[in-house]
PDB file with one MODEL, atoms N, CA, C and O in Angstrom:
MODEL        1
ATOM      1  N   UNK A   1      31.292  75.195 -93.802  1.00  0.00           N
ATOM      2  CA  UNK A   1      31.097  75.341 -92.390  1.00  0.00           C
ATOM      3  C   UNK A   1      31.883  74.229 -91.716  1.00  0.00           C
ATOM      4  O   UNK A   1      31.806  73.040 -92.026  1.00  0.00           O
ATOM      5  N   UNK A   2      32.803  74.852 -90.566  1.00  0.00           N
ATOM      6  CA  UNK A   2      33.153  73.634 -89.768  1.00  0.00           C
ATOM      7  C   UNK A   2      32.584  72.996 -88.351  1.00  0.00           C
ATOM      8  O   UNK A   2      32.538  73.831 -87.448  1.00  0.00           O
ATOM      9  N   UNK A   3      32.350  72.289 -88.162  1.00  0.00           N
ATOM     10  CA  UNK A   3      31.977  71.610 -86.803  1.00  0.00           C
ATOM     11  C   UNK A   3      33.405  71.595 -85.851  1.00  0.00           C
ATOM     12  O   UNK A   3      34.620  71.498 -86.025  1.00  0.00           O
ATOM     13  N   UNK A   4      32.963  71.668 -85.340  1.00  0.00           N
ATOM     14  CA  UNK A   4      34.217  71.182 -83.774  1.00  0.00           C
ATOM     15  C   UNK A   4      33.477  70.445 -83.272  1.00  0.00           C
ATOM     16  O   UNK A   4      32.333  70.845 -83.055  1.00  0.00           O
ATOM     17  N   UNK A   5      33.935  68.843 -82.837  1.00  0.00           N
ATOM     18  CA  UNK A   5      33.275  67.928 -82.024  1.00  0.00           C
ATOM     19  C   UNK A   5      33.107  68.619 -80.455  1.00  0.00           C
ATOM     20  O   UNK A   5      33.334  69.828 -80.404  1.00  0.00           O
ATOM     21  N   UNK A   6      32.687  67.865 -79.049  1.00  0.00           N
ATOM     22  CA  UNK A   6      32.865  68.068 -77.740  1.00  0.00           C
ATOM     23  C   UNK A   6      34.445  66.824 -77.745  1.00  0.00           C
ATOM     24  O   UNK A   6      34.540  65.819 -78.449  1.00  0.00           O
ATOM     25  N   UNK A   7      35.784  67.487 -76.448  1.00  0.00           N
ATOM     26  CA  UNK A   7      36.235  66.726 -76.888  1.00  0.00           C
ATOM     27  C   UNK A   7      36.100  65.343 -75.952  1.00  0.00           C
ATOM     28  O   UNK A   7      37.057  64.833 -75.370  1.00  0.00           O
ATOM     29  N   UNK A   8      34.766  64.848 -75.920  1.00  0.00           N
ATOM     30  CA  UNK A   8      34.666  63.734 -75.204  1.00  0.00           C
ATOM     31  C   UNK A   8      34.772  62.633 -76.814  1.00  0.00           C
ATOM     32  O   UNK A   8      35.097  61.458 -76.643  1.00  0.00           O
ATOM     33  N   UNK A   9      34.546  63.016 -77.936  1.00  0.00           N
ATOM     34  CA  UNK A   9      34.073  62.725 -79.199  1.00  0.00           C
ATOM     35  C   UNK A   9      35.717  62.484 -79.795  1.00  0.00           C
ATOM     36  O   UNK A   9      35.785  61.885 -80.869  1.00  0.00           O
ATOM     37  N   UNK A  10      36.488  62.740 -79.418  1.00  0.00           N
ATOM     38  CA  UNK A  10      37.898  62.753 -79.842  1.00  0.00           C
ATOM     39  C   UNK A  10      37.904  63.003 -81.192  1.00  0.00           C
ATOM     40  O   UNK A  10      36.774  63.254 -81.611  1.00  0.00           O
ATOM     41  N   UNK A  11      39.119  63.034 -82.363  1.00  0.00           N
ATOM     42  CA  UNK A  11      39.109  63.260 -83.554  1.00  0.00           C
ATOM     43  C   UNK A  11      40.356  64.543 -83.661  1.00  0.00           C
ATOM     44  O   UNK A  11      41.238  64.898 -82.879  1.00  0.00           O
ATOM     45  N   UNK A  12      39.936  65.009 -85.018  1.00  0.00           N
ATOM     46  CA  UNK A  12      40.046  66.240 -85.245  1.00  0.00           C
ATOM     47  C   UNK A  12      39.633  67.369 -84.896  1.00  0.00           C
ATOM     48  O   UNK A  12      38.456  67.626 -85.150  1.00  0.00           O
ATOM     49  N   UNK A  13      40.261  68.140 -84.376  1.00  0.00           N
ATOM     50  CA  UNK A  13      39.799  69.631 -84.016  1.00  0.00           C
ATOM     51  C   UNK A  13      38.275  70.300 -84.769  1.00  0.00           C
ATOM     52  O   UNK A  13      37.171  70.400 -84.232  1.00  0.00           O
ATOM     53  N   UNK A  14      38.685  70.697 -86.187  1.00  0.00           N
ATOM     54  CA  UNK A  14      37.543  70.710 -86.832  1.00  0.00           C
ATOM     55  C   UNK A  14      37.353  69.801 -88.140  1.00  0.00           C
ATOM     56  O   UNK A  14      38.089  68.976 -88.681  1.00  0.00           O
ATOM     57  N   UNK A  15      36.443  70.142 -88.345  1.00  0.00           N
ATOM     58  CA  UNK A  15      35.761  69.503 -89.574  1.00  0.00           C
ATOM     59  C   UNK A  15      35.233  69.751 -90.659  1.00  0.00           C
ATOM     60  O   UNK A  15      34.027  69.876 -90.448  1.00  0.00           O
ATOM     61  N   UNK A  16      35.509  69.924 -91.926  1.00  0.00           N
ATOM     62  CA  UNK A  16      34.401  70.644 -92.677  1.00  0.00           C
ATOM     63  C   UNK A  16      33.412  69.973 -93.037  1.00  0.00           C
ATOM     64  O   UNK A  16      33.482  68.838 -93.509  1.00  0.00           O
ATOM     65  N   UNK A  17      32.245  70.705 -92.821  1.00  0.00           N
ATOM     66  CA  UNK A  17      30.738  69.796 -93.082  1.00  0.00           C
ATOM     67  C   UNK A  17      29.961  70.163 -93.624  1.00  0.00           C
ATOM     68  O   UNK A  17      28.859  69.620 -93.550  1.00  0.00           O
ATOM     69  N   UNK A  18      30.209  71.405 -94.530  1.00  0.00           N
ATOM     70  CA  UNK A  18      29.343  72.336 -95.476  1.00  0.00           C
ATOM     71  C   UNK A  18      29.940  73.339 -96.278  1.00  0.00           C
ATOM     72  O   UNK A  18      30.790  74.161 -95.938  1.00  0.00           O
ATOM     73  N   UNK A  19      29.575  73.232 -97.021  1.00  0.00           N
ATOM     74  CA  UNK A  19      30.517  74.562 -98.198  1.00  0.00           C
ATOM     75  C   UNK A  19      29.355  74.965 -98.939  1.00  0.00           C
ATOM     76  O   UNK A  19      28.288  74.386 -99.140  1.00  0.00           O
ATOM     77  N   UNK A  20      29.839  76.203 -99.338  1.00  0.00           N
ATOM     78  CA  UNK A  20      28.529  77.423-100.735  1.00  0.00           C
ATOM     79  C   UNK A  20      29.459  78.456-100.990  1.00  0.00           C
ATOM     80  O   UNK A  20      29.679  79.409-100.243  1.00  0.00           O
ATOM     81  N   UNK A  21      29.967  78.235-102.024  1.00  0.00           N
ATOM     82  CA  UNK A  21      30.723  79.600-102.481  1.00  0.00           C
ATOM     83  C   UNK A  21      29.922  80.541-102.555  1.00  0.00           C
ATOM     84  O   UNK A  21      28.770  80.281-102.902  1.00  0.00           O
ATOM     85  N   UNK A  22      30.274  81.813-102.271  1.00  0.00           N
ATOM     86  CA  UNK A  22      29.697  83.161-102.545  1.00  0.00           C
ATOM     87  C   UNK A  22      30.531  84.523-102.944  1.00  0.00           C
ATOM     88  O   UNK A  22      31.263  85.103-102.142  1.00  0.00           O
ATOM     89  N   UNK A  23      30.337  84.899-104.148  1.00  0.00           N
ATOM     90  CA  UNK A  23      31.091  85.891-104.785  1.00  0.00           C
ATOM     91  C   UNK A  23      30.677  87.394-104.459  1.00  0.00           C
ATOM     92  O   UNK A  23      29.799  87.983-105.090  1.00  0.00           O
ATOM     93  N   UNK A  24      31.360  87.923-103.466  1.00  0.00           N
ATOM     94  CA  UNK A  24      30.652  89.692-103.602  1.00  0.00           C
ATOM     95  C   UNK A  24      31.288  90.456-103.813  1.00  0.00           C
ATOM     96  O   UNK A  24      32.388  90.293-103.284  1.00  0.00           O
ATOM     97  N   UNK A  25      31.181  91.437-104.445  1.00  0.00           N
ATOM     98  CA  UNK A  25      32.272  92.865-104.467  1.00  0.00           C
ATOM     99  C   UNK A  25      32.610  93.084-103.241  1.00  0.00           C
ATOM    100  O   UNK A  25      32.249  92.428-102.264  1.00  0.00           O
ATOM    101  N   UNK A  26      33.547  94.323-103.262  1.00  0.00           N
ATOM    102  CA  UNK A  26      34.261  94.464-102.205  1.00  0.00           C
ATOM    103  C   UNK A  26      32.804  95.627-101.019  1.00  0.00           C
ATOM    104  O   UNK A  26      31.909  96.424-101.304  1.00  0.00           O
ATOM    105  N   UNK A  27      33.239  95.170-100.024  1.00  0.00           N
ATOM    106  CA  UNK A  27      31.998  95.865 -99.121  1.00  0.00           C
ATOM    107  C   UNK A  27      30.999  95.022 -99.191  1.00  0.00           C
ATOM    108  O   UNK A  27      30.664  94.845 -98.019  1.00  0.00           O
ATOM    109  N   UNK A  28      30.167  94.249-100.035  1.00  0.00           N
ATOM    110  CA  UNK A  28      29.042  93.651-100.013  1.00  0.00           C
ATOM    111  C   UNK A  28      28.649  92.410 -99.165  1.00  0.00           C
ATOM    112  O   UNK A  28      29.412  91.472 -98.935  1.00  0.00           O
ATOM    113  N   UNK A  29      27.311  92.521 -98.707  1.00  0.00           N
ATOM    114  CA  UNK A  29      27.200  91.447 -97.691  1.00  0.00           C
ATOM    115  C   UNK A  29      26.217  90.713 -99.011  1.00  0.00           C
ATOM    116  O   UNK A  29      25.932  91.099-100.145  1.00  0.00           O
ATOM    117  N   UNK A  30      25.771  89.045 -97.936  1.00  0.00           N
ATOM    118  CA  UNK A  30      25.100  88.186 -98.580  1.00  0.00           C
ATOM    119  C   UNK A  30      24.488  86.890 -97.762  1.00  0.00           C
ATOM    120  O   UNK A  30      25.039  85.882 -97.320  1.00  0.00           O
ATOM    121  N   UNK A  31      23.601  87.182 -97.752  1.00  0.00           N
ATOM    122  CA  UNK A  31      22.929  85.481 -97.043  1.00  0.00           C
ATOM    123  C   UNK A  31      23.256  84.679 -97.714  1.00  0.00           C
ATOM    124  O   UNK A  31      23.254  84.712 -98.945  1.00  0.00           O
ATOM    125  N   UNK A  32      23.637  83.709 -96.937  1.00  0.00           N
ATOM    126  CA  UNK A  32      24.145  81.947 -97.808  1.00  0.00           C
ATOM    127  C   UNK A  32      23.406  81.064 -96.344  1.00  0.00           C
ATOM    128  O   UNK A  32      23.692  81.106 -95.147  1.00  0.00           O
ATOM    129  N   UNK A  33      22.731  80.571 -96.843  1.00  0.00           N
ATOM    130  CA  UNK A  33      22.520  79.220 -96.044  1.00  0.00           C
ATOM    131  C   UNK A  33      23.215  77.538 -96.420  1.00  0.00           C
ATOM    132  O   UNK A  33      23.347  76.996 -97.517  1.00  0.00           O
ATOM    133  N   UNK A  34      23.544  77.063 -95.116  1.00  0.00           N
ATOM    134  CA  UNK A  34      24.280  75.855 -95.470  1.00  0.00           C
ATOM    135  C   UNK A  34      23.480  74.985 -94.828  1.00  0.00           C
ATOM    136  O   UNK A  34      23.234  75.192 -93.640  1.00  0.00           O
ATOM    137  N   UNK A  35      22.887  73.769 -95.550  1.00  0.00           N
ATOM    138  CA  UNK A  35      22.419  72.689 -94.673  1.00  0.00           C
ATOM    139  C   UNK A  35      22.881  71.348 -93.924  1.00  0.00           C
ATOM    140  O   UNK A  35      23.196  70.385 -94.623  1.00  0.00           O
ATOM    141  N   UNK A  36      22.925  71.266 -92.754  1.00  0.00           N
ATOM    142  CA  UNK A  36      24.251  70.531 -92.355  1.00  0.00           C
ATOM    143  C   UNK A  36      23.253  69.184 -91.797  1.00  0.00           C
ATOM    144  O   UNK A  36      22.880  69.052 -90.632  1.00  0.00           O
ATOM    145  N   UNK A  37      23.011  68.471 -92.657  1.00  0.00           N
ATOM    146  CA  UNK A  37      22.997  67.131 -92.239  1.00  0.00           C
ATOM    147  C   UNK A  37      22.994  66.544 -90.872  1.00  0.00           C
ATOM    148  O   UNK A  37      23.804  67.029 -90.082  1.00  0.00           O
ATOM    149  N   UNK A  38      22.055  65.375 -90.368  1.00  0.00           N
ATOM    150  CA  UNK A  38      22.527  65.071 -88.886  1.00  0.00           C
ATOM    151  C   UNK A  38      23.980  63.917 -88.778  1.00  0.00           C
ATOM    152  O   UNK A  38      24.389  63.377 -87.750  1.00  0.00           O
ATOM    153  N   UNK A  39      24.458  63.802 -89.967  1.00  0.00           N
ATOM    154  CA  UNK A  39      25.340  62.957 -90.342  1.00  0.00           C
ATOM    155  C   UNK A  39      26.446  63.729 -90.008  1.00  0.00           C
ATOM    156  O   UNK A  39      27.431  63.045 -89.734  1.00  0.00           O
ATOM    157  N   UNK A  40      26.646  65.245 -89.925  1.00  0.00           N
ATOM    158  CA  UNK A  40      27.542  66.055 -89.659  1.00  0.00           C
ATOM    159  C   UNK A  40      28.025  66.548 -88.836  1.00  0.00           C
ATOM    160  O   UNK A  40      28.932  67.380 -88.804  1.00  0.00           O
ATOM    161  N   UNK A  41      27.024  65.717 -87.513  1.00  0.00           N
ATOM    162  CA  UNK A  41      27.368  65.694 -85.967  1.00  0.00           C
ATOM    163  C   UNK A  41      27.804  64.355 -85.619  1.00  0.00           C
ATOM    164  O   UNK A  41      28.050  64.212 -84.422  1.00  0.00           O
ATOM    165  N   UNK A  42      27.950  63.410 -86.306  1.00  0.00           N
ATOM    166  CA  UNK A  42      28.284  61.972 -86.101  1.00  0.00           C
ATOM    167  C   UNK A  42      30.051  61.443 -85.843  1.00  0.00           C
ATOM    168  O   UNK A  42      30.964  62.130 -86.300  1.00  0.00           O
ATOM    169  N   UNK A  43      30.238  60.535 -85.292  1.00  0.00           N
ATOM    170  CA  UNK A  43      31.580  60.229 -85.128  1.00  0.00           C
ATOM    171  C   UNK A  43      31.741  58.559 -85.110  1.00  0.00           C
ATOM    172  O   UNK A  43      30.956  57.848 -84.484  1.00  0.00           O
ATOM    173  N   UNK A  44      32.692  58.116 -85.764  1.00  0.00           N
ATOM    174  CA  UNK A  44      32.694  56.569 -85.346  1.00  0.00           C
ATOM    175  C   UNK A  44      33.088  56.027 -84.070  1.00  0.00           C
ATOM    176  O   UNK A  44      34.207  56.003 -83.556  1.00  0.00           O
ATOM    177  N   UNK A  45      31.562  55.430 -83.481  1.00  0.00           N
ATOM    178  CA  UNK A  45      31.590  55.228 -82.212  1.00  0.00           C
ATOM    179  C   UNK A  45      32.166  53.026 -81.844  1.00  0.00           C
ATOM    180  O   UNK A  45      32.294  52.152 -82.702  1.00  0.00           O
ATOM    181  N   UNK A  46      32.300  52.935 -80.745  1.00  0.00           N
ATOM    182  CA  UNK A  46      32.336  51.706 -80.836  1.00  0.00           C
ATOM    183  C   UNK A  46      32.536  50.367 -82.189  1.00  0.00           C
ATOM    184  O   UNK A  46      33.393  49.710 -82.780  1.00  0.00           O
ATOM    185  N   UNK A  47      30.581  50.670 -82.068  1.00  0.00           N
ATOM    186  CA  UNK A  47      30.338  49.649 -82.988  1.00  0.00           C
ATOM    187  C   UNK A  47      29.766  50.254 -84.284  1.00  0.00           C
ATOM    188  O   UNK A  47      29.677  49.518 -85.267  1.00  0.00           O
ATOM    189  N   UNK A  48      29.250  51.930 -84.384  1.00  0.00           N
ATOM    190  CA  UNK A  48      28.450  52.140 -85.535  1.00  0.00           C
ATOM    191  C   UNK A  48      28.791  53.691 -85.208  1.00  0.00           C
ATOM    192  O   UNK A  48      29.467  54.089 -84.259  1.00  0.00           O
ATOM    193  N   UNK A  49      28.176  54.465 -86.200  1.00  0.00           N
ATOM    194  CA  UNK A  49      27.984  55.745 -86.189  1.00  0.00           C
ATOM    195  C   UNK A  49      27.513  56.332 -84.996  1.00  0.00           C
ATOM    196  O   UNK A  49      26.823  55.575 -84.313  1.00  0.00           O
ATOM    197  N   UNK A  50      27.668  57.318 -84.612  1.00  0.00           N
ATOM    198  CA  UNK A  50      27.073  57.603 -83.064  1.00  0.00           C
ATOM    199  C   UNK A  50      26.823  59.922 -83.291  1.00  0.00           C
ATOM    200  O   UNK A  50      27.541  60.788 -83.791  1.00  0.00           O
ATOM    201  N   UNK A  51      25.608  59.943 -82.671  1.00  0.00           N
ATOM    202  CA  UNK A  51      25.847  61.426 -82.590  1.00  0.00           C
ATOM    203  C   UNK A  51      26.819  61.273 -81.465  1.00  0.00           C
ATOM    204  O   UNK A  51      27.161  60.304 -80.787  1.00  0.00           O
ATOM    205  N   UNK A  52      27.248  62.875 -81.484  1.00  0.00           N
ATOM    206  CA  UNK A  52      28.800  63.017 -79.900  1.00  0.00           C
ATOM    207  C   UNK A  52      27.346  63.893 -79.395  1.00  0.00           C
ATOM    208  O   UNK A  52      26.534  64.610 -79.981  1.00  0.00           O
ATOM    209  N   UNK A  53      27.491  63.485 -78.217  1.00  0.00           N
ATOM    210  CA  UNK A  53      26.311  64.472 -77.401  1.00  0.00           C
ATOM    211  C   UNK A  53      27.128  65.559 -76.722  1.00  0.00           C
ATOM    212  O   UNK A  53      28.154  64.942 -76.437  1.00  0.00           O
ATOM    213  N   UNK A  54      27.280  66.701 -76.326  1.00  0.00           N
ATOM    214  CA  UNK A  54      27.860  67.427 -75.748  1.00  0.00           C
ATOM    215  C   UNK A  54      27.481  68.856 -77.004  1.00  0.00           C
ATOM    216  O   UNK A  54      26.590  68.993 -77.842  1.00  0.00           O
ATOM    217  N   UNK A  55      28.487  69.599 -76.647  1.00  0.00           N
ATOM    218  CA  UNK A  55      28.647  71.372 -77.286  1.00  0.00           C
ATOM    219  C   UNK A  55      29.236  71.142 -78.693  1.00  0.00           C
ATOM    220  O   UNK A  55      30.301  70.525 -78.692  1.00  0.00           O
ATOM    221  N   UNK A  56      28.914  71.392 -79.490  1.00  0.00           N
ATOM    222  CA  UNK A  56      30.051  71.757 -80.776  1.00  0.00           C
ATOM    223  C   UNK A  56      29.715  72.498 -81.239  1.00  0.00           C
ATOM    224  O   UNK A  56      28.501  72.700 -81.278  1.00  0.00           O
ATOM    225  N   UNK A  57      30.917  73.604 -82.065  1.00  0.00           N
ATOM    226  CA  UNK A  57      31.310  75.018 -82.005  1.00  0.00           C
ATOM    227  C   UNK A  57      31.814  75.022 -83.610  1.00  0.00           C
ATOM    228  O   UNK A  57      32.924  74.838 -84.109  1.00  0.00           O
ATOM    229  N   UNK A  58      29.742  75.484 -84.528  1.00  0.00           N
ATOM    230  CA  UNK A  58      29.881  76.003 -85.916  1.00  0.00           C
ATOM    231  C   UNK A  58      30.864  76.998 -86.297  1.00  0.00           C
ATOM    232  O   UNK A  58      31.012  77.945 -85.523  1.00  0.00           O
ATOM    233  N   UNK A  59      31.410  76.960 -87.126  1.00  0.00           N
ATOM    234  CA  UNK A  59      32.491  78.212 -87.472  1.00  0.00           C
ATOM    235  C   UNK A  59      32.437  78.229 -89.139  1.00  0.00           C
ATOM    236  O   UNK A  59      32.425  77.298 -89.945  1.00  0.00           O
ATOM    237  N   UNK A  60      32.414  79.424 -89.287  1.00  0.00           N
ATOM    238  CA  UNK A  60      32.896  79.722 -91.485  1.00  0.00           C
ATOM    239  C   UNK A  60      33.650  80.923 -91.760  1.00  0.00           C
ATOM    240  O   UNK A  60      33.125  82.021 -91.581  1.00  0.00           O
ATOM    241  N   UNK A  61      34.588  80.834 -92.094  1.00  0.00           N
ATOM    242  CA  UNK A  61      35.237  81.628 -92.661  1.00  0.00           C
ATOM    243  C   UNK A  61      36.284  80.962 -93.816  1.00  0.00           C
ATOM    244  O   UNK A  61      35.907  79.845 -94.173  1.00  0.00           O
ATOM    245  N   UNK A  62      37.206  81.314 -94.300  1.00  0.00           N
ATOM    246  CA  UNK A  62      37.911  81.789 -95.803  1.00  0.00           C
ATOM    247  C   UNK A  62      38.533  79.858 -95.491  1.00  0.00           C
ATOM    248  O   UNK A  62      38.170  79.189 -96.458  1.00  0.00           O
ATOM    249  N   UNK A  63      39.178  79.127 -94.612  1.00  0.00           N
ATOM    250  CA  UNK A  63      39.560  78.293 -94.375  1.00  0.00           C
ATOM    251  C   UNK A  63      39.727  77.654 -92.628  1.00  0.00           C
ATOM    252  O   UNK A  63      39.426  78.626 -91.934  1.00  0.00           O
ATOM    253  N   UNK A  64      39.983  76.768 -91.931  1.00  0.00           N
ATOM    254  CA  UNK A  64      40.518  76.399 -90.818  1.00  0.00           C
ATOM    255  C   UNK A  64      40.960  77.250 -90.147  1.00  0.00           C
ATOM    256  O   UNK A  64      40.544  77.421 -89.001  1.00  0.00           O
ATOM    257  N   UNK A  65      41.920  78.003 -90.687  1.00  0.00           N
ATOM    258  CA  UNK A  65      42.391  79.106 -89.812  1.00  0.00           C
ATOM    259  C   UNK A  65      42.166  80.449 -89.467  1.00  0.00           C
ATOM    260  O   UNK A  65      42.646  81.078 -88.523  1.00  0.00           O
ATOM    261  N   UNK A  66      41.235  80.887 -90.502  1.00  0.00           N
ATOM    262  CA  UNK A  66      40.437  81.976 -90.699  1.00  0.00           C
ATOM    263  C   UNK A  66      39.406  82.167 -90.368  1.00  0.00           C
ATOM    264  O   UNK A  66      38.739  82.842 -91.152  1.00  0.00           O
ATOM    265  N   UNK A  67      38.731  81.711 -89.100  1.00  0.00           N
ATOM    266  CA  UNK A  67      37.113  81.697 -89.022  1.00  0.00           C
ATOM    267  C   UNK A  67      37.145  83.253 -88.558  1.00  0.00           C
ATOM    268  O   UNK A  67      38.038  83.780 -87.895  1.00  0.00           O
ATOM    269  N   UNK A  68      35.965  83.870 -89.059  1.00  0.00           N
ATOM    270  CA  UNK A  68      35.163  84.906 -88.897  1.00  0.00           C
ATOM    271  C   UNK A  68      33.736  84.732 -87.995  1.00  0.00           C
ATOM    272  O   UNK A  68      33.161  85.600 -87.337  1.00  0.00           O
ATOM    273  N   UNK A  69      33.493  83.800 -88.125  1.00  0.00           N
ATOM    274  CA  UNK A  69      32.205  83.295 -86.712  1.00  0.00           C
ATOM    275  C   UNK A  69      31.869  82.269 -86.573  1.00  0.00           C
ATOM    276  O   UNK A  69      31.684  81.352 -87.373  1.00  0.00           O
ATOM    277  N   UNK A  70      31.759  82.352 -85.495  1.00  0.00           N
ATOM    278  CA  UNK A  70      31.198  81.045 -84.855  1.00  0.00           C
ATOM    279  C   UNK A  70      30.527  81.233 -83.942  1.00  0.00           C
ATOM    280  O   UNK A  70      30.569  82.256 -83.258  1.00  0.00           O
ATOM    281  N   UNK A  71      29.500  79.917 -83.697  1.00  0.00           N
ATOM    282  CA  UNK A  71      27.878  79.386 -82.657  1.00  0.00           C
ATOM    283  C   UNK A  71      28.401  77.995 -81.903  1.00  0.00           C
ATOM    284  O   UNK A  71      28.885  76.938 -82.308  1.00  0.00           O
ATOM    285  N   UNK A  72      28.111  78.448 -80.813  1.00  0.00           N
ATOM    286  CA  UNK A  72      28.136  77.092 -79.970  1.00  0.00           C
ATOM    287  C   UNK A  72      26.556  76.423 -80.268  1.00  0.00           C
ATOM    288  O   UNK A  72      25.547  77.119 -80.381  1.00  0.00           O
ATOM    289  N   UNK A  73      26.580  75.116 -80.355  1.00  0.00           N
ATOM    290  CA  UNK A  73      25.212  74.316 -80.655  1.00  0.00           C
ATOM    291  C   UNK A  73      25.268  72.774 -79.431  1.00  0.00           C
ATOM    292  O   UNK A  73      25.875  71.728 -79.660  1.00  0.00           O
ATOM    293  N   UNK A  74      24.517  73.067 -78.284  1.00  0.00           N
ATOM    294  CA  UNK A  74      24.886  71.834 -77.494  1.00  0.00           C
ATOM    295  C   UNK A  74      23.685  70.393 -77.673  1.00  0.00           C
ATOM    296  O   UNK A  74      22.459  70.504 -77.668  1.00  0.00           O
ATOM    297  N   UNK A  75      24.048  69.802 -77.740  1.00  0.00           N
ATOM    298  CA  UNK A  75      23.251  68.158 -78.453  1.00  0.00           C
ATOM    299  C   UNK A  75      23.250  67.542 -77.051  1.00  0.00           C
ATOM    300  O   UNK A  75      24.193  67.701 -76.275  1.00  0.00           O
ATOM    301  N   UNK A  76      22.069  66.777 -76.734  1.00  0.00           N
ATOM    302  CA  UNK A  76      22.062  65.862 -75.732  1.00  0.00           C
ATOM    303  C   UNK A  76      22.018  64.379 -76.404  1.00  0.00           C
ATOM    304  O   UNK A  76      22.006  63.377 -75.689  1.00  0.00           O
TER     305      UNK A  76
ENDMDL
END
């Protein structure tokens, strides 16, 4: 799974912050849950780790360039 920071949070575009391989035949669906840490909304702030407060925009698909979906998730 990738994160996208807000870009008040600067950085990289996205991020990967979760992975679960899943093997299906062709046609087949599958629940996968990924657990994403609060460490996986964090950015190096100032002086220490910092959550970015604002929107960031979950995405998973095959790689970076391939997302198949994505959730906006906004943090205060």
């Amino acid at each position: 799974m990738y994160v996208a920071y807000p870009s008040t949070a600067g950085g990289p575009p996205e991020q990967l912050r979760g992975c679960e391989k899943a093997q299906l035949a062709v046609g087949a669906t599958r629940h996968v849950v990924i657990e994403l840490p609060t460490s996986s909304f964090t950015y190096a702030g100032a002086h220490a780790m910092e959550i970015a407060p604002g929107t960031h925009t979950l995405s998973v698909g095959t790689s970076s360039a391939n997302f198949v979906a994505s959730q906006s998730l906004r943090l205060k």
